[in-house]
C-alpha positions as CSV (number, residue, x, y, z in Angstrom):
1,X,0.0,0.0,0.0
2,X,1.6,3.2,-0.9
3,X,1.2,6.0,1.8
4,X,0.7,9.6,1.2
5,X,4.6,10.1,2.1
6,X,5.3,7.9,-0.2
7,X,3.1,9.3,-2.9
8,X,5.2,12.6,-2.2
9,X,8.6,11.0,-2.5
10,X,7.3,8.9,-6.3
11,X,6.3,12.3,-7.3
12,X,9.3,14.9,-5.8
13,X,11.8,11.5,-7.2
14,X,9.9,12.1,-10.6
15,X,10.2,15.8,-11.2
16,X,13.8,15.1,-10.1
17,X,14.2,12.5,-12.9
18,X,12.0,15.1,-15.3
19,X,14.5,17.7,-14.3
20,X,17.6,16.0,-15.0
21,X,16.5,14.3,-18.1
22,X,15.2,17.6,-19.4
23,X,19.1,19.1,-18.5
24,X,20.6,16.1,-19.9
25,X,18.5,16.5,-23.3
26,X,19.3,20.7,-23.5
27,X,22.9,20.0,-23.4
28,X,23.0,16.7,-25.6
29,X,20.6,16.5,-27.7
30,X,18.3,19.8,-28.3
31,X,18.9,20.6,-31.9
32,X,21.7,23.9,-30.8
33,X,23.3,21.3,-28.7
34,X,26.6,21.5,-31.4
35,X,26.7,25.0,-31.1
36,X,29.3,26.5,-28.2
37,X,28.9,28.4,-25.3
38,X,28.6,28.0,-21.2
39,X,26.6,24.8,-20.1
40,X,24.8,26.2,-17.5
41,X,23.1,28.6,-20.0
42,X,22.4,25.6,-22.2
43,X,20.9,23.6,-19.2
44,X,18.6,26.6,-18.1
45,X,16.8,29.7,-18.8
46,X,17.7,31.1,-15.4
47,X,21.3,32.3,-16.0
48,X,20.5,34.1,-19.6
49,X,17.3,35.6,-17.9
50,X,18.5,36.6,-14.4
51,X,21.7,38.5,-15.9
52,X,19.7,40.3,-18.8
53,X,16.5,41.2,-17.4
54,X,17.2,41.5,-13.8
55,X,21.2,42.2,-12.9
56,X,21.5,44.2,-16.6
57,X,25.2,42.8,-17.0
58,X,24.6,40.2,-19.9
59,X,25.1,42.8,-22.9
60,X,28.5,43.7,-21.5
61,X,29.5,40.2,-20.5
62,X,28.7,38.8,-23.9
63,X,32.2,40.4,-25.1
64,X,34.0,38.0,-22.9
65,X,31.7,35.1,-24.1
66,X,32.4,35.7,-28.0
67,X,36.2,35.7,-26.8
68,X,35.8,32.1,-25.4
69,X,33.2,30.7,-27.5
70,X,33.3,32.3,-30.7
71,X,31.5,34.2,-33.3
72,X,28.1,32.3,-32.2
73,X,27.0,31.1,-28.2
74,X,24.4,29.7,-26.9
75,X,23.0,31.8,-24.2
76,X,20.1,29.9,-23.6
77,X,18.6,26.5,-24.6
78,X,16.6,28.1,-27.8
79,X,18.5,31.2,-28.0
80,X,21.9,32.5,-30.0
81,X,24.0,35.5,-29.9
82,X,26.0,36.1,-32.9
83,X,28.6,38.3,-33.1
84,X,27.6,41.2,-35.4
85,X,30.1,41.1,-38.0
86,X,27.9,38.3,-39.2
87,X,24.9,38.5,-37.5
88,X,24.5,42.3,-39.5
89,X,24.9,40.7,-43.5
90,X,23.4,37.6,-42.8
91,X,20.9,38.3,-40.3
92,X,19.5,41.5,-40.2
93,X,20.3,42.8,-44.5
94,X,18.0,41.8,-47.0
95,X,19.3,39.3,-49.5
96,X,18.2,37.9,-52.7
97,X,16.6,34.1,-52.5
98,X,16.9,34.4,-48.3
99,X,13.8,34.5,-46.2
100,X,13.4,37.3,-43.3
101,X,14.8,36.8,-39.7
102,X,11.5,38.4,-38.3
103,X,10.7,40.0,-35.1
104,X,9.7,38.9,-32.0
105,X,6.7,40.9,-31.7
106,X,5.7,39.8,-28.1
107,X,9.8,40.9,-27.1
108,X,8.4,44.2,-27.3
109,X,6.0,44.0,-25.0
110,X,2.8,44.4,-27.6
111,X,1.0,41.1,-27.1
112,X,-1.5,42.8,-29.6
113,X,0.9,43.5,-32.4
114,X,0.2,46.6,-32.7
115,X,2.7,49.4,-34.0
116,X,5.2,49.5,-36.3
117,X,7.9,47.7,-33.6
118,X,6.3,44.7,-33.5
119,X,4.4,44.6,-36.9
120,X,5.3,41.8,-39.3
121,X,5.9,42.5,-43.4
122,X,3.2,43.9,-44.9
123,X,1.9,45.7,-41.4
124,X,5.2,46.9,-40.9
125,X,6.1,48.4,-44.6
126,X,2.9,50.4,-44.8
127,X,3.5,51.8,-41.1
128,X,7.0,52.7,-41.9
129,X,6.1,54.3,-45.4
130,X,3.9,56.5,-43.4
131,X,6.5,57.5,-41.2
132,X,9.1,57.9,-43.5
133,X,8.8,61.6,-44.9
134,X,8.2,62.7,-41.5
135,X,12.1,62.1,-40.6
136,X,13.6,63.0,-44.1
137,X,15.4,66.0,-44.3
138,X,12.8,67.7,-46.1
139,X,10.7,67.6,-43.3
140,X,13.2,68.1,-40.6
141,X,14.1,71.3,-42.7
142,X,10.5,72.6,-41.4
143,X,11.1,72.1,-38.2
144,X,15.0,73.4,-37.5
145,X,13.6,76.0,-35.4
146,X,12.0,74.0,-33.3
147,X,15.4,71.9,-33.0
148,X,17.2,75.1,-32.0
149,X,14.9,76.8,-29.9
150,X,15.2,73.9,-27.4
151,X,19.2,74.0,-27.9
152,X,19.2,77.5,-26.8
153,X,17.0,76.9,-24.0
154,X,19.1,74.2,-23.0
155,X,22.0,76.5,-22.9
156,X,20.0,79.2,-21.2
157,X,19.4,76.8,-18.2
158,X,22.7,75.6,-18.0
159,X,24.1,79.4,-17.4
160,X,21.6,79.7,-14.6
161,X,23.1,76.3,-13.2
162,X,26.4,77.0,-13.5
163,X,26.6,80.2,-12.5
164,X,27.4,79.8,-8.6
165,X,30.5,77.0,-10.2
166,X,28.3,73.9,-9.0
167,X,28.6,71.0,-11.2
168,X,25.8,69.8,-13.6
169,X,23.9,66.8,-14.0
170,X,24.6,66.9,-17.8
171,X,22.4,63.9,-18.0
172,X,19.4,64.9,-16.5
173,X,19.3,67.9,-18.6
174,X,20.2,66.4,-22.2
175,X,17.1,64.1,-20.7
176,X,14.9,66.9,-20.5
177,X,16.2,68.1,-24.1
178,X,15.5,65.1,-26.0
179,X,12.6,64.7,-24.3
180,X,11.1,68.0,-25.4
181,X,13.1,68.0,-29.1
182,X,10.5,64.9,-30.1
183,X,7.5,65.5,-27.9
184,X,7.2,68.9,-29.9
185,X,8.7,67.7,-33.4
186,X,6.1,64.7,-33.1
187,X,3.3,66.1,-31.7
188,X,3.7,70.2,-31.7
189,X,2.9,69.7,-28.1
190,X,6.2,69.8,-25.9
191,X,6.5,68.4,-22.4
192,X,8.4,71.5,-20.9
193,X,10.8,69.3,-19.4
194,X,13.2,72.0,-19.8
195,X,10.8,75.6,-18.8
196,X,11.2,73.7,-15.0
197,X,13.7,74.0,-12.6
198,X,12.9,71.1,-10.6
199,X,12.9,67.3,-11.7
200,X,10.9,66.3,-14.8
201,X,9.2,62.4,-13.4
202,X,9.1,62.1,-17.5
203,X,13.0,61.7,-17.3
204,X,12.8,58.5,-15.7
205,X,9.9,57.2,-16.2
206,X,11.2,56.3,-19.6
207,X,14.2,54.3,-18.8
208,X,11.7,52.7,-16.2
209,X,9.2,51.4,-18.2
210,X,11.6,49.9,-20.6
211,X,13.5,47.9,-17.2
212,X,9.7,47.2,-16.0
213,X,9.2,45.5,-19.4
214,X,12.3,43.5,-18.8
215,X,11.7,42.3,-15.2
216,X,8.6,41.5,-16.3
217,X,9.5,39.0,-19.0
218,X,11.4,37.1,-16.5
219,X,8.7,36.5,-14.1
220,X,6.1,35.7,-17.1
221,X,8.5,32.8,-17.8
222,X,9.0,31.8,-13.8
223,X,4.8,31.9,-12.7
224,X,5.9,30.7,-9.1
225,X,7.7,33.6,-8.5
226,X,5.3,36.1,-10.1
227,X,4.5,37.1,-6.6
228,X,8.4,38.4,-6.5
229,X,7.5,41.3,-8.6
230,X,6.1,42.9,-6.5
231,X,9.9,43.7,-5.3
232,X,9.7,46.1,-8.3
233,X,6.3,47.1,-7.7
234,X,7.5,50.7,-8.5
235,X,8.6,50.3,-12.0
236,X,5.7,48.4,-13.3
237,X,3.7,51.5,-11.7
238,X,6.0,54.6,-13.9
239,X,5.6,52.2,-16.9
240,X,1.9,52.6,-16.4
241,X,2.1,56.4,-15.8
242,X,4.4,56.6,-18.6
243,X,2.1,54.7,-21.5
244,X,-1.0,57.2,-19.7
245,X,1.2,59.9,-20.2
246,X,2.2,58.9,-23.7
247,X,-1.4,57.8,-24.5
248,X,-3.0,61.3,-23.5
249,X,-0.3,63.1,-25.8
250,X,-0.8,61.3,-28.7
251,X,-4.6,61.6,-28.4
252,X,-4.9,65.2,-28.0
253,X,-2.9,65.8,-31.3
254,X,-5.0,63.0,-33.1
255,X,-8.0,65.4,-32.3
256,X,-6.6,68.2,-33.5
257,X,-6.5,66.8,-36.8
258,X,-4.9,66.9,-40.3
259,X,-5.7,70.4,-40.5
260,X,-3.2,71.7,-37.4
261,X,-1.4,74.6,-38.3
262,X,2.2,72.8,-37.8
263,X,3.5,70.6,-39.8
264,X,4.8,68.1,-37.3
265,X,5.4,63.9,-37.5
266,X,1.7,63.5,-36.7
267,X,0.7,65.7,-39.9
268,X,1.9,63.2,-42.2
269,X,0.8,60.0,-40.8
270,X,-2.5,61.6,-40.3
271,X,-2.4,63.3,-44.2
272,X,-1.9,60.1,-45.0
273,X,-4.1,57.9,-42.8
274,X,-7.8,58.8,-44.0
275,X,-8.0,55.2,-46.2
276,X,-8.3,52.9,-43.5
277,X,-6.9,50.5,-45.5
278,X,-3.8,52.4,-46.3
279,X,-3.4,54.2,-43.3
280,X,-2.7,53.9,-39.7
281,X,-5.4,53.3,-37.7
282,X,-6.0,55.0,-34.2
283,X,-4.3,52.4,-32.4
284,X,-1.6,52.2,-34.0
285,X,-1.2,56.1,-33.7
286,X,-0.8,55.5,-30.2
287,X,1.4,52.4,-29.8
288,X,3.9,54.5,-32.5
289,X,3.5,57.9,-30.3
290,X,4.8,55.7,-27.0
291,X,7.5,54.7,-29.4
292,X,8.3,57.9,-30.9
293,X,8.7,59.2,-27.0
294,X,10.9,56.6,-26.1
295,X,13.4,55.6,-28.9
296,X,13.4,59.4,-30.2
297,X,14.7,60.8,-26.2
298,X,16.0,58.1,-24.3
299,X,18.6,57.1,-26.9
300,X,20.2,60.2,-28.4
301,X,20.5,61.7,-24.8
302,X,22.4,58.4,-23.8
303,X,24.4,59.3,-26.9
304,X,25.1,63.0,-26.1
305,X,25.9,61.9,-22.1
306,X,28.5,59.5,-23.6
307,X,29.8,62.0,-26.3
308,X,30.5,64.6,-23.5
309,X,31.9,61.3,-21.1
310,X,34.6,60.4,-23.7
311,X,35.1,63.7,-24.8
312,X,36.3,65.4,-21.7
313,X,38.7,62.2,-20.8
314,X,40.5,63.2,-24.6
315,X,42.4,66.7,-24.2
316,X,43.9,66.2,-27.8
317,X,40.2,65.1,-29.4
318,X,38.4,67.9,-27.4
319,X,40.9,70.5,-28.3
320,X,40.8,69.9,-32.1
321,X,36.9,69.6,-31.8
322,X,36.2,72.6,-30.1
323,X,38.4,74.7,-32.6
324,X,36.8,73.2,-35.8
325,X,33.5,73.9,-34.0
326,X,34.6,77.5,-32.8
327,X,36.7,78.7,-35.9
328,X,33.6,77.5,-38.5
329,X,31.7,80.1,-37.4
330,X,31.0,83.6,-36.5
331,X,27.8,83.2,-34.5
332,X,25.8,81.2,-32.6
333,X,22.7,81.5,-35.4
334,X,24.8,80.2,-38.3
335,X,25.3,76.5,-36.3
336,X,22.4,75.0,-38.6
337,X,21.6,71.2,-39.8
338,X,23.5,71.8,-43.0
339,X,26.1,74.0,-41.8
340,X,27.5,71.7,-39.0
341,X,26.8,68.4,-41.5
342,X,30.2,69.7,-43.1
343,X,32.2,69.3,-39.7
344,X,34.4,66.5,-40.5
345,X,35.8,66.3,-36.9
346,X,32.5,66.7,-35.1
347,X,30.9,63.5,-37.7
348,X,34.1,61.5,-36.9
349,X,33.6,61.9,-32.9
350,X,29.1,61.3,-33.1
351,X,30.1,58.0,-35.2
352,X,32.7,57.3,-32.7
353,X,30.7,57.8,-29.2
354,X,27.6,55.3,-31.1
355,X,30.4,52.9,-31.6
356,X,31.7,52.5,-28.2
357,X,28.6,53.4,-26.0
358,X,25.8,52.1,-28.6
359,X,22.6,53.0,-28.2
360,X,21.1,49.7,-28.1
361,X,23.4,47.5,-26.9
362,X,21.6,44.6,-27.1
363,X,19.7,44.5,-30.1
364,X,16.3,43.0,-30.3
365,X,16.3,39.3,-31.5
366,X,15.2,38.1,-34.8
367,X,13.7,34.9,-35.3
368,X,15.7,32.1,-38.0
369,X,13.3,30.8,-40.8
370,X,15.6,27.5,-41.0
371,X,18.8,29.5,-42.7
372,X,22.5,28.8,-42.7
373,X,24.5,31.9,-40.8
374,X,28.5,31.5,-41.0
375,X,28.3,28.1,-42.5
376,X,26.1,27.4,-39.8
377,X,22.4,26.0,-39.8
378,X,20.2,27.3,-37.4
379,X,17.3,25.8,-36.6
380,X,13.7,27.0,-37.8
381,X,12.4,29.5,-34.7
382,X,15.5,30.0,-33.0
383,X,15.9,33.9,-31.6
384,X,19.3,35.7,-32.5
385,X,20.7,38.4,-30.6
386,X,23.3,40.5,-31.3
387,X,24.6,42.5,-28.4
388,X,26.0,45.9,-29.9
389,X,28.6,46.7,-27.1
390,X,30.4,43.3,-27.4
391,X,30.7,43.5,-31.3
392,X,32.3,47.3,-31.3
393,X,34.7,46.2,-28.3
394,X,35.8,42.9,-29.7
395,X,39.8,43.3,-30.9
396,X,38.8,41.6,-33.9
397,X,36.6,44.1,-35.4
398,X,38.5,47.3,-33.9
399,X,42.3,47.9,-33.1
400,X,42.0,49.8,-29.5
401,X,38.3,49.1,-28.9
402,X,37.8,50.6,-25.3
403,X,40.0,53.5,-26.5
404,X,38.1,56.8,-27.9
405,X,39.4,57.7,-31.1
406,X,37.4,59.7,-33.5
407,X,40.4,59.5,-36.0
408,X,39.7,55.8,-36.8
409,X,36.7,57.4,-39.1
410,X,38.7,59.8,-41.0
411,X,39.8,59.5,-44.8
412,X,43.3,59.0,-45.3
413,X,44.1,62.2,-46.3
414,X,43.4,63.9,-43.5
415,X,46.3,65.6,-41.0
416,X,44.5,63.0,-38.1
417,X,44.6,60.2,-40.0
418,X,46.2,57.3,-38.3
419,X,46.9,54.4,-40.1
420,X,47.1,52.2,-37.1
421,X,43.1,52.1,-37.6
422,X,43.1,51.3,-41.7
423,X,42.0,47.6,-41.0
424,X,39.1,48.5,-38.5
425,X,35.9,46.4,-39.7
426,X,33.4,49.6,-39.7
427,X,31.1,47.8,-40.8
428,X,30.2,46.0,-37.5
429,X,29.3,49.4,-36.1
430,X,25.6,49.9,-36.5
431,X,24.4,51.9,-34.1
432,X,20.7,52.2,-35.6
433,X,20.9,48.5,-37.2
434,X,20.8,47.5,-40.6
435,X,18.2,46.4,-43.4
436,X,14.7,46.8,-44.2
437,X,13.8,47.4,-40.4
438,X,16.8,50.1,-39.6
439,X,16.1,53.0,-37.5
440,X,13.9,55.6,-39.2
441,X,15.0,58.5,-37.1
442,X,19.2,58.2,-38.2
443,X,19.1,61.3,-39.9
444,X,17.2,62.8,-37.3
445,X,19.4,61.8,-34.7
446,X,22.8,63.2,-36.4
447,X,21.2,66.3,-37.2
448,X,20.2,66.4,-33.0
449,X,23.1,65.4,-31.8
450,X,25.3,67.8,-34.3
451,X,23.7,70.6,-33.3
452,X,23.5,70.3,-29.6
453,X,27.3,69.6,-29.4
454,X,28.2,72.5,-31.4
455,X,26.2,74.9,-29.6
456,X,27.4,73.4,-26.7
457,X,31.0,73.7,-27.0
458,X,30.2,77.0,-28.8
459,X,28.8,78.2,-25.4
460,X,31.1,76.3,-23.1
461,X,34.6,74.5,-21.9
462,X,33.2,71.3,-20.3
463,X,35.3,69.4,-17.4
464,X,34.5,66.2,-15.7
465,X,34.0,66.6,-12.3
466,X,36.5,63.9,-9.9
467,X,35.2,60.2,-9.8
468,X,33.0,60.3,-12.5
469,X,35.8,58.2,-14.4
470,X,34.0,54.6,-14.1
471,X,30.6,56.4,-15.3
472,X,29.9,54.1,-18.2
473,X,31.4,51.4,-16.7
474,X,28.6,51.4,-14.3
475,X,25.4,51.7,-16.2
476,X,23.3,48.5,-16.4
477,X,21.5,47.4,-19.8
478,X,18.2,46.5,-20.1
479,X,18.1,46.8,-23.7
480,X,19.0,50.9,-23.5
481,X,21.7,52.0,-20.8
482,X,21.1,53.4,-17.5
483,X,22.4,55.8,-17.5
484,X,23.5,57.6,-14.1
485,X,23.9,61.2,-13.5
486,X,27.3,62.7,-14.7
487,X,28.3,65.2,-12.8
488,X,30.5,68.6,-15.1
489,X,31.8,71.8,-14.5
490,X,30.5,74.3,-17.5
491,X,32.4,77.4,-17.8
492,X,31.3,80.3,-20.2
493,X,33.7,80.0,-23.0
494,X,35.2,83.6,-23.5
495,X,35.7,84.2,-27.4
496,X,37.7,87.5,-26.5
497,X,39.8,85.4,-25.2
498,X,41.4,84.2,-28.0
């Protein structure tokens, strides 16, 4: 007769057995059982999940893993990382004869589908052609002033702040910048991060949402410890403030119609939105207005923080910058979009700080149709990952990877050129990806972060303040950095000086 204790120990000894059969089949047998990388990943989702969605250190770690493991690891039992010097051409480019490596559209948190992150082929080319005039440089022509009104109020804050010699949070107010920049170039509507003197909640909540949506996925793949979340009970609240916040935006200016005075982003999708069949549909005005918010702030002020984090470590870089920047021109009115587009130095440096503090570090997974990558065949459904940060720091794609050298983009004719840097692979560096689905807002972005930096160092010398060295060292990944605050001393640059 078997007893209920004994009914406990059958079953506990047969969940043991399931477990260590189910190990034993992951790292033997499961179809990406040939390909390399650290067993413990292979045997279990825990290790891949609990270092990228809850510790953040995964993206930066993966460097170290590529070195061991090679071009392509297994980081979980379905899951790849390939380094991007293949995973770009073969992965994410569009090539003849080759089916797409598609999207994940759940990974971005839309269990609906709905926007033109998660939409699939057809979905997603008739979102994006609706988009796409609104970040040409047609259309960003219209709204330069716009650009550098918010640059100039930028700067006019900064002279309040620094005028008793305190240091800056240069990070919180490039925040509040970007934040404003797209909230009014999207919608006309800015948030007014920057007409307040006090802290902006909009700022974080951001950066919040997007590391709610990653401890989330973790404890949507553990149910037992769902009840753990509420450890980070604070998070999932800002992302809910932030999609109300995001929502309410994007609905006022949907109301206000085609026929609004301002040609902003919204003008063109909703010009071009009035066949249903054609156009975007309210929904998906608002899923794209969340994502405008978000990928159009969070990531070019993480750029511009790590521009002016590299840039004041580099005495030679920063001297030659600020000279091209302040001999160019004659006034602070003639640093335009066009004008500063023929900076050599200043192009070199932007492309420089998005290849050693990408963006996206980790970039979002595509799914394989069944394809061979690097003379490899990987299986039909499998999710690949390319994780930005370990591709631009690996020795094999760059010669001095962790070092910041802006010359390494130069043409060899130039006085800067150093030939120490002719067999850098550039082409690993993609900052706003590659292919059909590459970021929409590239242009946008340079033009930003061109003029910020010019008026910038037009306006001011810029010092690091002590023990702020480790500053990007520090920051966490959850997809986008976080980024901490980095503290500067601003002092009025004095042209009569010269």
């Amino acid at each position: 007769m078997i007893t209920i204790w004994s009914a406990i120990v059958l079953l506990m000894g047969a969940c043991l057995l399931h477990r260590v059969g189910l190990i034993l089949y992951r790292i033997f047998f499961h179809p990406l059982a040939h390909f390399p990388g650290p067993k413990l990943y292979a045997a279990s989702y825990l290790p891949y999940l609990y270092q990228n969605k809850i510790t953040g250190t995964l993206a930066k770690d993966m460097l170290h893993m590529h070195e061991r493991y090679g071009p392509i690891v297994r980081i979980s039992p379905t899951q790849l990382a390939i380094e991007g010097s293949i995973g770009w051409p073969e992965v994410f480019s569009r090539r003849p004869n080759v089916p797409e490596f598609e999207k994940i559209p759940t990974f971005y948190g839309a269990r609906d589908g709905i926007g033109i992150l998660p939409a699939q082929h057809d979905d997603h080319r008739r979102q994006r052609r609706l988009m796409a005039y609104a970040f040409s440089a047609g259309a960003l022509s219209e709204q330069e002033f716009h650009l550098a009104h918010y640059t100039d109020l930028l700067i006019q804050q900064l002279r309040k702040q620094t005028a008793s010699g305190s240091p800056v949070d240069i990070t919180r107010w490039l925040n509040y910048l970007t934040i404003d920049i797209i909230s009014e170039l999207a919608f006309a509507d800015s948030f007014s991060c920057l007409d307040r003197t006090d802290f902006h909640p909009l700022a974080t909540m951001i950066f919040n949402s997007m590391r709610a949506s990653a401890r989330l996925s973790f404890f949507q793949h553990y149910p037992l410890l769902r009840p753990l979340a509420l450890l980070f009970n604070r998070d999932m609240h800002t992302r809910r403030q932030y999609y109300v916040m995001a929502r309410a935006k994007a609905e006022k200016r949907i109301a206000q119609g085609v026929d609004h005075p301002r040609r902003d982003f919204m003008a063109y999708v909703l010009g071009n939105s009035k066949d249903g069949s054609r156009g975007m549909s309210h929904d998906e005005m608002v899923a794209n207005a969340r994502t405008l918010i978000g990928a159009g702030s969070h990531t070019t002020a993480s750029a511009l923080a790590a521009f002016v984090f590299y840039l004041t470590q580099t005495s030679d870089v920063y001297a030659r910058l600020a000279s091209e920047i302040r001999s160019a021109f004659t006034s602070q009115d003639e640093i335009t979009i066009k004008a500063t587009a023929a900076l050599p130095f200043l192009h070199a440096c932007l492309v420089e700080t998005l290849r050693i503090h990408p963006p996206l570090a980790e970039t979002p997974p595509r799914i394989s149709p069944g394809w061979v990558v690097n003379d490899r065949y990987i299986p039909k459904g499998t999710p690949i990952s390319i994780f930005q940060w370990a591709t631009t720091h690996s020795p094999h794609n760059f010669t001095d990877p962790d070092l910041f050298a802006p010359q390494r983009w130069l043409p060899a004719d130039d006085p800067l050129y150093d030939a120490r840097y002719a067999d850098d692979n550039r082409e690993a560096s993609n900052p706003f990806t590659t292919g059909p689905r590459d970021c929409l807002g590239k242009y946008l972005a340079y033009a930003e972060m061109r003029m910020v930096v010019s008026r910038l160092l037009w306006n001011f010398d810029i010092e690091l303040v002590d023990g702020q060295m480790d500053w990007a060292d520090r920051q966490r990944v959850y997809i986008v950095y976080e980024k901490g605050e980095l503290l500067v001393r601003l002092k009025p640059y004095l042209r009569d000086a010269e």
